[in-house]
N, C-alpha and C positions, 0 to 999 in steps of 0.2 A: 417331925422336925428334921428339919437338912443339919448338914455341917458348917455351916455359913456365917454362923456366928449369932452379932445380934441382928442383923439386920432379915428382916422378915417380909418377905412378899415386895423389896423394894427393888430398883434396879441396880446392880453393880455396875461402877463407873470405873472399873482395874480391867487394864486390858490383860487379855490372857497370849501372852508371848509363847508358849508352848510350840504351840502348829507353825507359828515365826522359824523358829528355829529346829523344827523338824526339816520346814522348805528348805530353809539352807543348808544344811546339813546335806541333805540330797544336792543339791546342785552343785556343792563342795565338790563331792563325788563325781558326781558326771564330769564336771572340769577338770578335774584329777585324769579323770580316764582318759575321756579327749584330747589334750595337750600331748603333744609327742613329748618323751621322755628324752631322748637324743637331741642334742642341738646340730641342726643339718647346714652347712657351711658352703661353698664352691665345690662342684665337681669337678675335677682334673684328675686328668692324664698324666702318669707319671713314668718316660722311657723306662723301660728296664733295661738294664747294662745284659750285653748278650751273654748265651750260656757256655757257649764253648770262643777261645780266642783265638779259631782258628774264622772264624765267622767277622772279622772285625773291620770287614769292609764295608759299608756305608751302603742299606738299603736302598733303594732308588726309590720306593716307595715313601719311603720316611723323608720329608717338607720341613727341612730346622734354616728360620729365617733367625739369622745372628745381627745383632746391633754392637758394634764395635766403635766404644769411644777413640777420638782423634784428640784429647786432650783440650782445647780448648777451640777447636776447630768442631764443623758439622758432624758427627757420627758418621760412619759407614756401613751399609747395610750389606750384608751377604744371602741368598738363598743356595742352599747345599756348595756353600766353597764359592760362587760365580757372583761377583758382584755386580752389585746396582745402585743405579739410581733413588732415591727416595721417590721420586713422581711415579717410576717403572716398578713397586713393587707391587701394587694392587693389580694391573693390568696382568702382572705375569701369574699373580696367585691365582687370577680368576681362569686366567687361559692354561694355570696345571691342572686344577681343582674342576675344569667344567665335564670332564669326561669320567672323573673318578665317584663311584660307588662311595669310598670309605674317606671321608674328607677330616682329613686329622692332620695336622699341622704343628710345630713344637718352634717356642722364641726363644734364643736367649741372648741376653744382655751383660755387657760387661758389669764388676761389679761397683766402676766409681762411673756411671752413667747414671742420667736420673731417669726415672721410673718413665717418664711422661716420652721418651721416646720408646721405651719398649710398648707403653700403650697404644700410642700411634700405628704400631706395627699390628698388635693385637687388632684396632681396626680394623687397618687392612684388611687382618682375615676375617673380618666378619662380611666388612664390605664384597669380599670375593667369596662369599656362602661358605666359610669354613663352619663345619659343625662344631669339632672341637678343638680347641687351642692350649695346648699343656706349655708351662714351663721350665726352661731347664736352668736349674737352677746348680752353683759348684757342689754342693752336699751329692744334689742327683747325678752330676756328671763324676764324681767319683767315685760313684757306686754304694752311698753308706744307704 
């Protein structure tokens, strides 16, 4: 005699959920593992304020294209201090950047400008092979 009750030599019509919920239980796991635990964001570049200030002159290496509001007039663009054009600054990023190994480049924008000219800029450097583009942002420009 089985443990089955009364039903004898009939077929049982109860599914057996057990193995259901072994499989899950496993797959649980494996998705647990899988999934990075870190949530992974934008990678950027962030100047670091130099270490000694006797160094506080302006690497020629270091590409900071500034977007400077004119208030209700077009922005104006700077690359290291020399101003330009809006049309002239992809031509001139591309003609710094064609020779250099380390293609890193830094924006910054005033803070009552709107975002969508800094983006523009950002362009730019993409359009002239920049690899990376950091921002400089007032928090970063004052060292916190």
């Amino acid at each position: 005699m089985g443990m089955g009750g009364g039903n004898t030599g009939g077929a049982v019509s109860d599914i057996n959920v057990t193995p259901l919920i072994d499989v899950l239980l496993v797959l649980l796991i494996i998705f647990m593992v899988i999934v990075p635990v870190t949530p992974r964001g934008l990678e950027t570049l962030v100047p670091q304020p130099p270490k000694d200030h006797k160094e506080e002159q302006q690497n020629d290496r270091t590409i900071v294209v500034q977007v400077r509001s004119n208030g209700a007039a077009a922005p104006s663009y700077l690359i290291n201090e020399t101003a330009f054009a809006k049309k002239d600054i992809e031509p001139k990023l591309s003609e710094i950047f064609a020779t250099r190994q380390e293609k890193v480049m830094f924006v910054k924008g005033d803070k009552d400008l709107d975002f969508k000219n800094v983006a523009e800029v950002i362009d730019f450097g993409h359009q002239a092979g920049v690899d990376n583009i950091g921002l400089i942002t007032p928090r970063v420009e004052s060292g916190q």
